[in-house]
N, C-alpha and C positions, 0 to 999 in steps of 0.2 A: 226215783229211777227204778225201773221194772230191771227185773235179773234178765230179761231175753233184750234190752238196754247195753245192760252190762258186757254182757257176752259178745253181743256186737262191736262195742265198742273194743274188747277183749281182742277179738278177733281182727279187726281190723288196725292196731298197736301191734301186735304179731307180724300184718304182712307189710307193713313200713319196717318194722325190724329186716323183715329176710331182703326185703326189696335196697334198705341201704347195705345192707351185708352183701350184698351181692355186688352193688355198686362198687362197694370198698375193695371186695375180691378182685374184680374187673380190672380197677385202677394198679392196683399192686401189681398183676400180671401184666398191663402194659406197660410197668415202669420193669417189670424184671425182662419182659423181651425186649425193649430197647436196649437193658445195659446189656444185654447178653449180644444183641448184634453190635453193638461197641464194642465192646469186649471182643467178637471175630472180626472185625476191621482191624482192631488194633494188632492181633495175634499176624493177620497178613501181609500187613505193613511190613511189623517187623520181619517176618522170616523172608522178603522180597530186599528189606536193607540188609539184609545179614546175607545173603543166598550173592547178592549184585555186588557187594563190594568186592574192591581187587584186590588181589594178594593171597596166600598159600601156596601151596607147592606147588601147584598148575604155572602162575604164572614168571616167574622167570627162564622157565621152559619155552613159552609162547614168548618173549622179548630176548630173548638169545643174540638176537642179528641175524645178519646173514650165513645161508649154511657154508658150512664146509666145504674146500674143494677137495678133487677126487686123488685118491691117493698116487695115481701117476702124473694128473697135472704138477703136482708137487716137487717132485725130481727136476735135477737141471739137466738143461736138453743134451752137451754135452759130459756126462756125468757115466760111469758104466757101472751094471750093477755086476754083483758078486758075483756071476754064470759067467760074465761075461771074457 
């Protein structure tokens, strides 16, 4: 085998090297953006379960019932107040 054989052959063991490194690289980056948009679905999910559930201070304010009547409906009709 001639050395410009060699070198050839050298040379060309080199770029199947970078060509699978590269591949390998490729694959690794599509498996870390997949987990990583897994990972922001997941984060959304959760903060729309957490954010929609009922309960806190809010809500027994909003289930109260019906309002109040007004402070003169309240009085009986014959009744006199203190001016009076």
């Amino acid at each position: 085998m001639s050395e410009q054989e060699t070198k050839a052959r050298r040379r060309l063991a080199e770029q199947l090297a970078a060509q699978k490194a590269a591949e390998a690289k490729r694959r690794r980056q599509a498996w870390a953006g997949g987990f990583a948009g897994i990972a922001v679905v997941a984060v959304l999910i959760t903060v729309f379960v957490i954010v929609g559930q009922p309960g806190g201070d809010d809500a027994p304010d909003q289930v109260a019932g019906a309002p109040s009547a007004p402070a003169e409906a309240t009085t009986e009709p014959g009744a006199r107040g203190a001016g009076s």
